[in-house]
C-alpha positions as CSV (number, residue, x, y, z in Angstrom):
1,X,15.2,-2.2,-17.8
2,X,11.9,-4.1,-18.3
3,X,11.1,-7.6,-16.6
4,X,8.4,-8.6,-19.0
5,X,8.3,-6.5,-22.1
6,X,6.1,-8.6,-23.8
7,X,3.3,-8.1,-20.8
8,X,4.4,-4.3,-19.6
9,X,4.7,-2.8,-23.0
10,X,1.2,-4.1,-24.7
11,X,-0.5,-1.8,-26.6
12,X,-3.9,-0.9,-25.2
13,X,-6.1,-3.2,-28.0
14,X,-3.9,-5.7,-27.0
15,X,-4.1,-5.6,-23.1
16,X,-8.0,-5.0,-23.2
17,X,-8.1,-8.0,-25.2
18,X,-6.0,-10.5,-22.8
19,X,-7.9,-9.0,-20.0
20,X,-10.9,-9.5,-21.7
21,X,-10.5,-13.3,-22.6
22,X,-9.6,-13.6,-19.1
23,X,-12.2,-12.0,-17.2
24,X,-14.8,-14.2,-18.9
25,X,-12.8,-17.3,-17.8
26,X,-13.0,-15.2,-14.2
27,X,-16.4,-15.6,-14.4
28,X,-17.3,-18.9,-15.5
29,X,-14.4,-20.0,-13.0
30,X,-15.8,-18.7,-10.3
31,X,-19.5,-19.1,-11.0
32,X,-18.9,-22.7,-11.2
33,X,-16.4,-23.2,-8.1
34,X,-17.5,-21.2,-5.7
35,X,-21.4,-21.2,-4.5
36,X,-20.8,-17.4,-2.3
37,X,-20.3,-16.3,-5.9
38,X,-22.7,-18.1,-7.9
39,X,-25.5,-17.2,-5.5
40,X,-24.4,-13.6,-5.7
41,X,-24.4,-13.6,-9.2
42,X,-27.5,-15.5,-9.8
43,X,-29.4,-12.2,-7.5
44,X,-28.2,-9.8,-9.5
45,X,-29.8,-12.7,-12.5
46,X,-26.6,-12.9,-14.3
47,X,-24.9,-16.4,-15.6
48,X,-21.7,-16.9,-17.2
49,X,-22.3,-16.5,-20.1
50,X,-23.9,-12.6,-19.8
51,X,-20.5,-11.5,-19.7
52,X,-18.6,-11.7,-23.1
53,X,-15.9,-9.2,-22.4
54,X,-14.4,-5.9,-20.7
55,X,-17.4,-4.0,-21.8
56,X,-19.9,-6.2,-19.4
57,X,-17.7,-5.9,-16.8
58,X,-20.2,-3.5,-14.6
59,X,-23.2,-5.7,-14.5
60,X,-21.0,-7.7,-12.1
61,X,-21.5,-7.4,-8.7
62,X,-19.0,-6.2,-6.1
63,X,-17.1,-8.4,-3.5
64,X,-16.1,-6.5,-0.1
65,X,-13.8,-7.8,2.7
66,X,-17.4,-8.6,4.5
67,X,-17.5,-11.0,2.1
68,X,-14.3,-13.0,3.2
69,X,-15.1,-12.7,6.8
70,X,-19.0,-13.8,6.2
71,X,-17.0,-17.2,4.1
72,X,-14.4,-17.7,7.2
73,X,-12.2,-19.2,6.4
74,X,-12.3,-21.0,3.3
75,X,-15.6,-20.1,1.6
76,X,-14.2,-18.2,-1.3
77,X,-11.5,-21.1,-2.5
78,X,-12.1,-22.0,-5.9
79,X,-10.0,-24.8,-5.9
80,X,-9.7,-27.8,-3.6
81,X,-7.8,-27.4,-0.3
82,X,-5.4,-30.4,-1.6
83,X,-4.0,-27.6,-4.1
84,X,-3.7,-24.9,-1.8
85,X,0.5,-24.6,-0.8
86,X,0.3,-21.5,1.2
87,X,-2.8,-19.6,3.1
88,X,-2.1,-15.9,4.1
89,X,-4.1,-13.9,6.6
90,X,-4.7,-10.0,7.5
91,X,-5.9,-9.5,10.9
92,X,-9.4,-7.5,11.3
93,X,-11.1,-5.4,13.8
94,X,-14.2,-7.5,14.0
95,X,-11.7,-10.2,15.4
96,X,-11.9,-12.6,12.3
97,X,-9.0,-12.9,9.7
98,X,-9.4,-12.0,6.1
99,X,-7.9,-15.5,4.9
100,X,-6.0,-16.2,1.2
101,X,-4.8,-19.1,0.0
102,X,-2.7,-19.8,-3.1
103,X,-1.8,-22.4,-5.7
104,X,1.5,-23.3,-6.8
105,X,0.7,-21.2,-10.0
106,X,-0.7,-18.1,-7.6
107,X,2.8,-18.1,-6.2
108,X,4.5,-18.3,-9.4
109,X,2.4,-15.2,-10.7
110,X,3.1,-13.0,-7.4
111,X,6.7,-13.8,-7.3
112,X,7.0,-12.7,-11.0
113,X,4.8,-9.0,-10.1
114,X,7.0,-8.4,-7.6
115,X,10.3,-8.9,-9.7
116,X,9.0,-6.7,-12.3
117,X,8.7,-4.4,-9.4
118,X,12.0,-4.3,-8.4
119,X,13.3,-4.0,-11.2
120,X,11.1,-1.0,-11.4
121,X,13.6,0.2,-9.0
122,X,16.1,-0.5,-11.2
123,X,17.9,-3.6,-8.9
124,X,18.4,-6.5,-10.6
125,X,20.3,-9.9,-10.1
126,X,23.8,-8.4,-8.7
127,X,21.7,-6.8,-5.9
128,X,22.0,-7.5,-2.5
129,X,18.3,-7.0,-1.3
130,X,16.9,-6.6,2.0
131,X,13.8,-7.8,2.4
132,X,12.2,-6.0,6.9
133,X,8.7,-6.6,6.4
134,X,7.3,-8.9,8.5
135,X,7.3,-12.4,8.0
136,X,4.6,-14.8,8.9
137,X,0.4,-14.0,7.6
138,X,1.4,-10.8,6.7
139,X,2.1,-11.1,3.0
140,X,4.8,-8.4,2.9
141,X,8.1,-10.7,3.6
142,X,7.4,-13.3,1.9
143,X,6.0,-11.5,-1.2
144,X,9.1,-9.5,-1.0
145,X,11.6,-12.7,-0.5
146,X,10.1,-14.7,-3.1
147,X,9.9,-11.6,-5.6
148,X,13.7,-11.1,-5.0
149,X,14.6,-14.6,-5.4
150,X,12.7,-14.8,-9.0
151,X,14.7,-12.2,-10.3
152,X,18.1,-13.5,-9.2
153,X,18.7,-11.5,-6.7
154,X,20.6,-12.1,-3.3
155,X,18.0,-12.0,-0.4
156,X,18.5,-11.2,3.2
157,X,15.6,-11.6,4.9
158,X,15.6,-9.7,8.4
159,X,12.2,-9.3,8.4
160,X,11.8,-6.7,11.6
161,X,13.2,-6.4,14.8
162,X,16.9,-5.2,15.9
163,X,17.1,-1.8,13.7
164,X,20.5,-2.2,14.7
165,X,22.1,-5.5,13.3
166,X,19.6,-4.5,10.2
167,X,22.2,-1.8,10.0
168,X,25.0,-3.8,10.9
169,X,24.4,-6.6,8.3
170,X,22.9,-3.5,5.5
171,X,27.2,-2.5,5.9
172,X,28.3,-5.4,6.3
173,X,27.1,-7.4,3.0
174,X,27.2,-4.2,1.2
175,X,23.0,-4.1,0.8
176,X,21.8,-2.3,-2.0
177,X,18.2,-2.5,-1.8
178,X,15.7,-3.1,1.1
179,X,11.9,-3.8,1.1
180,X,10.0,-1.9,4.4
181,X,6.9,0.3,5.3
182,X,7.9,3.7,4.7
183,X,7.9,4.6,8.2
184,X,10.2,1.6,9.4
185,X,12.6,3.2,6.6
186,X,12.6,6.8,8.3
187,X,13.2,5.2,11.5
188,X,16.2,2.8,9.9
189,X,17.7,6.1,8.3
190,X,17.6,8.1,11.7
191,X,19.4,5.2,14.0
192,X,22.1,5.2,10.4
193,X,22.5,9.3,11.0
194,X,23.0,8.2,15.2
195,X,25.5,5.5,14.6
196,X,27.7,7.7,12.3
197,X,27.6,5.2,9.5
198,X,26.2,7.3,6.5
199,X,29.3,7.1,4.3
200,X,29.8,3.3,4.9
201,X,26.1,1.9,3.4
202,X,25.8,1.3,-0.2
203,X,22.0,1.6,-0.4
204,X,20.3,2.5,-3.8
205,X,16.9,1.6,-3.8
206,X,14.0,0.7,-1.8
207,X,10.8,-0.2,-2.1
208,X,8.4,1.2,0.3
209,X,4.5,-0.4,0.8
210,X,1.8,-1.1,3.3
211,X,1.0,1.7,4.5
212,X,-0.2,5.1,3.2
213,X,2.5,8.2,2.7
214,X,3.4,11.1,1.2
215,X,5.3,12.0,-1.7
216,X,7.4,14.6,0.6
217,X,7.9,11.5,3.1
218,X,9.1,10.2,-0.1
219,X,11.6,13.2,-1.0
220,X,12.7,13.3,2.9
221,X,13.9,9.6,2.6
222,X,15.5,9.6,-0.7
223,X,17.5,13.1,1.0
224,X,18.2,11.5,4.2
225,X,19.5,7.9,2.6
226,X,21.2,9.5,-0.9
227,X,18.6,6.6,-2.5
228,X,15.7,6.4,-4.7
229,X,12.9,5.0,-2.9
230,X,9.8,3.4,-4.8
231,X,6.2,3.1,-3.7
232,X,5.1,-0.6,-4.0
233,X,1.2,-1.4,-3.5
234,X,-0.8,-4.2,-2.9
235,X,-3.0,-6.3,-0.6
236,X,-3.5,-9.3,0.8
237,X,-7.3,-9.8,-0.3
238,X,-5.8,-9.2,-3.9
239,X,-2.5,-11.1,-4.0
240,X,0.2,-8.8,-1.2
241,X,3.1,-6.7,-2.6
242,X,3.4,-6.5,-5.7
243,X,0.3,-5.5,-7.4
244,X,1.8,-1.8,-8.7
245,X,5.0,0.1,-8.5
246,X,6.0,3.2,-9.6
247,X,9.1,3.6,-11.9
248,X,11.9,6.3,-11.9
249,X,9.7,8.9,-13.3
250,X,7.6,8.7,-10.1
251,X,4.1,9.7,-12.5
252,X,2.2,6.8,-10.8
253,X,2.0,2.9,-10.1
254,X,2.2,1.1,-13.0
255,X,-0.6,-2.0,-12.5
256,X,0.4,-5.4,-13.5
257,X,-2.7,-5.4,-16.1
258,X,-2.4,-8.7,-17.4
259,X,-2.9,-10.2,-13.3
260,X,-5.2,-7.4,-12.0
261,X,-7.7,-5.6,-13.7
262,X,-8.2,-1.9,-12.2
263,X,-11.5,0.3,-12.2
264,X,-12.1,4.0,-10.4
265,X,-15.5,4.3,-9.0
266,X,-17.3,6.9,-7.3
267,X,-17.1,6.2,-3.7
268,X,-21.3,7.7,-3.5
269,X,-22.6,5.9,-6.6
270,X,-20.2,3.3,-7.0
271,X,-19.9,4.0,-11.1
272,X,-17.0,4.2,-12.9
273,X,-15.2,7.6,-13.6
274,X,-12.7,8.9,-15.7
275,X,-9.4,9.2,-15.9
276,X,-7.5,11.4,-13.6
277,X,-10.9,11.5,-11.4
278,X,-10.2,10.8,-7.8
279,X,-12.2,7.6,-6.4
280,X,-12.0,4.0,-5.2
281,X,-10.0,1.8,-6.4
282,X,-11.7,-1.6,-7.6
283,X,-9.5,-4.8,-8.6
284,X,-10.6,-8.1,-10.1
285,X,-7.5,-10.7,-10.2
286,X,-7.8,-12.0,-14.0
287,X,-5.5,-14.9,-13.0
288,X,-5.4,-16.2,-9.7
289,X,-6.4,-19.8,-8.6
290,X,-6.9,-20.2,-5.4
291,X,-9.5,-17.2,-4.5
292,X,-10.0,-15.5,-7.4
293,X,-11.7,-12.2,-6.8
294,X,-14.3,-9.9,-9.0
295,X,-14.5,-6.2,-8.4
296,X,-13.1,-6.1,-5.1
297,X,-13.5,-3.0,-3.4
298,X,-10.1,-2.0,-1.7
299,X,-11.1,1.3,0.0
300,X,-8.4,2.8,-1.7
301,X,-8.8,5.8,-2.5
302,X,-6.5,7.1,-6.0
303,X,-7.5,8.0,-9.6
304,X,-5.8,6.1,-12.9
305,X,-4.0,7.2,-16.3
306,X,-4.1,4.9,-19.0
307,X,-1.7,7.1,-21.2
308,X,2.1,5.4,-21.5
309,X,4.8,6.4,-19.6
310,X,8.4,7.8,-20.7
311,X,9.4,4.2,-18.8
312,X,8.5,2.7,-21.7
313,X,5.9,1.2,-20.2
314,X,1.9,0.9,-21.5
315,X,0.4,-0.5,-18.2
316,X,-2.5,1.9,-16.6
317,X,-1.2,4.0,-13.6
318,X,-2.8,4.9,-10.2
319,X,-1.8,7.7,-9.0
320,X,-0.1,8.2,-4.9
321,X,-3.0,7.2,-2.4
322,X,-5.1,10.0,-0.6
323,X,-6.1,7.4,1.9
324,X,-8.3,5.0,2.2
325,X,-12.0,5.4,2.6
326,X,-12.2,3.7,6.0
327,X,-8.7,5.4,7.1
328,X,-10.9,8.7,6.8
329,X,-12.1,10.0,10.1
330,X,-15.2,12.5,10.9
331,X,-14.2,15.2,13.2
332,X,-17.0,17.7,13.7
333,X,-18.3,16.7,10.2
334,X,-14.8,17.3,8.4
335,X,-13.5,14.5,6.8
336,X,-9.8,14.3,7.5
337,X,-7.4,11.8,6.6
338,X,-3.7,11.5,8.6
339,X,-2.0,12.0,5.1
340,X,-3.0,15.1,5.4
341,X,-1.3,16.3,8.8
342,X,1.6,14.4,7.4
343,X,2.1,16.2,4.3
344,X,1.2,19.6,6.3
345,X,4.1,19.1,8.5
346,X,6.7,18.2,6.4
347,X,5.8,20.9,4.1
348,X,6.8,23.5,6.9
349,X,10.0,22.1,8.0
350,X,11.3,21.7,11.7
351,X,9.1,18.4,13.1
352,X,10.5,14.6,11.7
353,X,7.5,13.0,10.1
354,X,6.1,10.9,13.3
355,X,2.8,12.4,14.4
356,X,0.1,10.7,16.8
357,X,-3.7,12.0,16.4
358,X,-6.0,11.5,19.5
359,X,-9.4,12.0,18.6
360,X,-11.7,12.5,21.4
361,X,-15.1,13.3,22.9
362,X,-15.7,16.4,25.3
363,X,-19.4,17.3,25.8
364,X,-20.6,16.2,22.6
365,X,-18.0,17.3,21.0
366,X,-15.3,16.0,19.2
367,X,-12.2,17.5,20.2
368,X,-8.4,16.6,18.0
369,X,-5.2,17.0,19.7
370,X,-1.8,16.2,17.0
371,X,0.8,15.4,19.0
372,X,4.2,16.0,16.9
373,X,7.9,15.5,17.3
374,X,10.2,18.7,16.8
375,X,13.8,18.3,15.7
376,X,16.7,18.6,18.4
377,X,17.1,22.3,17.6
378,X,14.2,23.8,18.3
379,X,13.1,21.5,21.3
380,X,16.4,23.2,23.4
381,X,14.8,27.0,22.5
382,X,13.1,28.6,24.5
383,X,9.8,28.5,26.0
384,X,8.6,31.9,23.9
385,X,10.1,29.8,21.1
386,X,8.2,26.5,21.1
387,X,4.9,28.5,21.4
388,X,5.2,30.1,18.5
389,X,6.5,26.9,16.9
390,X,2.7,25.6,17.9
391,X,1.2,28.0,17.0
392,X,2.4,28.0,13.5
393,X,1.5,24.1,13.2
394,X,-1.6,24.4,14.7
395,X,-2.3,27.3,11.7
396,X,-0.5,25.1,8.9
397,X,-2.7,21.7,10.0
398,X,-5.7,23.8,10.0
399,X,-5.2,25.7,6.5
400,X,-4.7,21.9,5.7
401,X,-7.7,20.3,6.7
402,X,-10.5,23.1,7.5
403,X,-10.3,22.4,11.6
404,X,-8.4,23.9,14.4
405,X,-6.9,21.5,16.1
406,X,-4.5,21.2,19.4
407,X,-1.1,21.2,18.9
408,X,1.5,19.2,22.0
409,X,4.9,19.2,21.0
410,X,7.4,16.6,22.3
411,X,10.4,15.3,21.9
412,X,12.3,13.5,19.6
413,X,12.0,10.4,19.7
414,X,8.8,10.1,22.2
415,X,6.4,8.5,19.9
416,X,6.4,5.2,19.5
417,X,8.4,3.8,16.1
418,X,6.8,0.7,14.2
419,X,8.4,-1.7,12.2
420,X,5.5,-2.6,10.5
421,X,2.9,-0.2,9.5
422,X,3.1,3.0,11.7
423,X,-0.4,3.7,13.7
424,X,-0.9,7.2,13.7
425,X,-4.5,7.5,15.2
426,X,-6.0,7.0,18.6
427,X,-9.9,7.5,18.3
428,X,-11.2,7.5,22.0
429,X,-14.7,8.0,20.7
430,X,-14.5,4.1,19.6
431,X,-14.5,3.7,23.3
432,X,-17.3,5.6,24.1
């Protein structure tokens, strides 16, 4: 089942043509609409009409989240504020909001990326859909709701709270699909296995996003719930949800092309690379109205494959994040990302997926402590038993990431479960 055929099944003349045509529109747009742009651009001594298609694409210049706090708030609109029907926002550390705003048309376009994206998932109008992302700024519940509603679909939207009446309501309207961070859906499939109500939910499908995880955290899901579960990407800065989603072959996110035009780049020289080559994910939105973005750097961190899929499909995939570049932390000059401890622990069996890293500073040096929750069964053993159970995570998290790190086991349930994304990382040296 394909949304758009016509759009998701192009051949590749064909998309690098449309995304051509559109990119130089892109350009002239916002050259003449919006000054941050033009001055950039006229720096770098480029005008309009330097770019003549995908092949110029490079000499453009690269727009960073900075960039939207340095315009607070509405410095990057390229339309007036009179055709703006929704602003967005993404809180940041430096205390200023990366703002969006979109036009009627902008909302169209996202609620149309995200259908195609649940039907992806193969739900479709006589779907029940449950949409627990937050509501509000955050462009998850919305995205998700409006998505839904495109495609026919009937939406409840619970956004995130009572895990319980979500569970309640998920049995009692017979919900066969639901749109949550991947860690909110662990936590919603471990209060279904303590209220005893596995048999009665008719779940088939979800649609996971927001947050970084693993394709095991994937598998352990899919077991736990009897579902297929989907990893849906996107971001605020670009449009929310809905920018890619994978299909049921799981060999990457297909990218809505036509909307959002991908590049890889080295994250040390900043120049394109291959295909199937690991680096940072760049997106220019060929279509949006309200803030229109070229070659924006997302930190992600993937590589892409523009070869079709057995879906059917012709759209470019990216491949599962490794993390983002500014998720990555330093620890005595490793470079370690929490995806890592992640996958090393559900690779060995025993601990639940929720795991807290505390980063720290002891006489000049950095010191890592992973605190992780062990399953019911082996927290009851003996004392002789749990230290060997540390002992053999400590050894697993080290083979997987290069550093010995301190291992404190504790109970089920003792860290902290979020129903939005899941923080995973203390780092006491920010403190300092």
């Amino acid at each position: 089942m394909i949304w758009n055929e016509t759009k998701e099944c192009m051949s590749r003349d064909e998309m690098s043509a449309l995304q051509g045509a559109r990119l130089v529109k892109l350009v002239d747009r916002v050259y003449h609409n919006v000054e941050y742009y033009r001055k950039k651009m006229q720096a770098v001594g480029l005008e309009p009409g330097d770019i003549r298609g995908l092949e110029d694409l490079t000499k453009l210049p690269f727009t960073t989240k900075d960039d939207l706090r340095d315009t607070y708030p509405f410095g990057l609109f390229a339309v007036p504020n009179s055709q703006i029907v929704r602003i967005h926002a993404s809180s940041g550390t430096t205390g200023k909001a990366t703002v969006v705003g979109y036009t009627r048309r902008d909302i169209d376009m996202w609620s149309e990326c995200v259908a195609r994206c649940i039907t992806m998932a193969d739900l479709g109008r006589e779907d029940i859909i449950q949409v627990a992302y937050g509501y509000g700024l955050f462009t998850g519940g919305l995205g998700g709701h409006y998505g839904a509603e495109k495609m026919g679909a009937t939406v409840v939207p619970m956004s995130t709270g009572n895990t319980k009446k979500l569970i309640n309501m998920m049995v009692d309207f017979g919900v066969t699909g639901i749109l949550c961070t991947p860690s909110y859906l662990m936590h919603i499939a471990e209060t279904i296995q303590e209220m005893g109500v596995r048999d009665k939910i008719k779940l088939k499908a979800s649609l996971n996003g927001a947050e970084p995880w693993t394709e095991k955290m994937r598998n352990k899901i899919e077991e736990m719930l009897g579902i297929h579960a989907h990893d849906i990407y996107g971001l605020s800065e670009i449009m929310g949800p809905g920018v890619a989603t994978d299909c049921q072959f799981h060999k990457g996110l297909h990218v809505h092309e036509d909307y959002f035009l991908p590049e890889i780049v080295d994250r040390e020289t900043f120049k394109p690379v291959e295909d199937g080559v690991t680096g940072e994910l760049v997106i220019s939105t060929l279509a949006k109205e309200g803030i229109p973005l070229i070659r924006y750097r997302t930190k992600d961190l993937t590589s892409i494959d523009h070869t079709p899929c057995e879906c059917g499909r012709t759209t470019a995939r990216i491949a599962r994040f490794t993390g983002r570049s500014d998720d990555m932390l330093i620890i005595r000059g490793v470079n370690v990302f929490p995806s890592q401890i992640e996958a090393a622990l559900l690779e060995m069996g025993g601990t639940t997926p929720h795991y807290l890293m505390i980063v720290d500073r002891v006489n000049n040096l950095d010191t890592l402590e992973v605190r992780v929750e062990v399953e019911e069964r082996f927290f009851s053993d003996e004392i002789r038993k749990l230290e060997d159970l540390t002992r053999k995570i400590e050894h697993v998290i080290q083979q997987a990431i290069g550093l010995a790190v301190k291992v404190k086991l504790v109970e089920p349930k003792a860290l902290e479960r979020s129903m939005g994304k899941a923080v995973h990382v203390i780092d006491n040296r920010k403190l300092d």
